[in-house]
Every structure is written in C-alpha cells, then in structure tokens.
C-alpha angles and dihedrals in degrees: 000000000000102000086049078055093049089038087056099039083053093056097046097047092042090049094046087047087056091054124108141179098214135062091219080074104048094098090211112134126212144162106247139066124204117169134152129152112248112209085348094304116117119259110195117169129220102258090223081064103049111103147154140192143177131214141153083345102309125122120205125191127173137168127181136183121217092255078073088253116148155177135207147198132183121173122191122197086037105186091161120245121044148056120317130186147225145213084344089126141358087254099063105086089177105121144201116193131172108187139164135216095220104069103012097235134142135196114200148193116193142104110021087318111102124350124242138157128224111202103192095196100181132353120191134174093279106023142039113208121194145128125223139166126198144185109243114215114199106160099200094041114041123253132292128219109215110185141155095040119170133172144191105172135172119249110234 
C-alpha cells in the first residue's frame, strides 16, 4: 500500500511541476502562427491550433490559446490573394469574431456590425499568409480592438 501511496504522490507532484500558466510553455510544436493584440494585450495562439482551409470560396482561418480564447476569420467570396472587408454592408456575410469560453462572450465584424480588413498576402498548396485587424462588437459588453494581426496557417 505504500508504494501505491509513493507511485501516486510521484504522479501528482510530477503533473503539478509540468503545469504552467502560461501557452509559450506548453512544448507542443506545430506548424502555424496566429497572433494580434486584443485591446492592446497580446493574443498568441497556441500553433497546434492554427489552421486554414479553403471551400466553395470561403476562406477560414482560426487560432486559440489554451485559456479557450480565439480568433476567427471567414471570408466569403474567397478569389486568393488581396484585400477583403468587414462589416462595410448588410450584404457582406464575411466575418471576423474573438471570443472567449469564460465567460462565453464574442465580439464580432460582419455584416454591417464592426469594421475589419483581411490582407491575404500569399496562399500556397499547404499555407495561407495574411494580416488583418478588426473592430469586435459585443452589445452587451463594449467593444474590442483587435490590431496587428498577422497568420501563417496551415491548409487542411
């Protein structure tokens, strides 16, 4: 019984001492990068997370961190490289959300709700590269200024 003890005492301490507060610890590799500053505050995403892909002319791009923070980006109309818009008319269902799992809470640009810019700067078979910046709408919780985004995500 007591080695069972010292067995499970091992585990525990070995599993609090690979804990960390922070996603720059984590050691997990990945292909992608994702990162913006929200309300001036650095967003980097976890690279496992990072991903694109590309149907029916729509481009989705998304990047998380381990907290369940997020942000992403869907462009309609999708034709590869350019400039694409957000929140500029009602008739423009390309979309641009950071949201967060606690609380549940999004902040949004789309339709004719927040404004934002996607710059796809290259796409290749395998990656999609751009920048973007948007303006986050939540009513009931104040706006977010996301800026300085930048991607490199991989195509699935």
């Amino acid at each position: 019984m007591k080695t069972l003890q010292k067995i499970l005492l091992f585990i525990s301490a070995t599993v609090l001492i690979s804990c960390s507060a922070t996603d720059n610890d984590l050691g997990v590799s990945g292909e992608g990068s994702f990162s913006a500053k929200v309300n001036g505050e650095e967003f980097i995403s976890l690279s496992v997370s990072v991903g694109a892909t590309v149907a029916n002319n729509v481009l989705a791009v998304q990047g998380s961190k381990s907290s369940g923070e997020f942000i992403r980006l869907n462009i309609m109309n999708y034709t590869g490289v350019g400039t694409y818009k957000t929140g500029d008319a009602v008739t423009n269902a390309s979309s641009m959300i950071y949201g967060t799992i606690n609380p549940v809470a999004s902040w949004t640009s789309t339709f004719n709700i927040g404004s934002g810019t996607v710059i796809v700067t290259e796409e290749t078979a395998t990656t999609v590269t751009g920048t973007f910046s948007f303006e986050g709408v939540n009513t009931n919780a104040g706006n977010k200024t996301i800026t300085e985004g930048k991607f490199s995500a991989p195509k699935s």
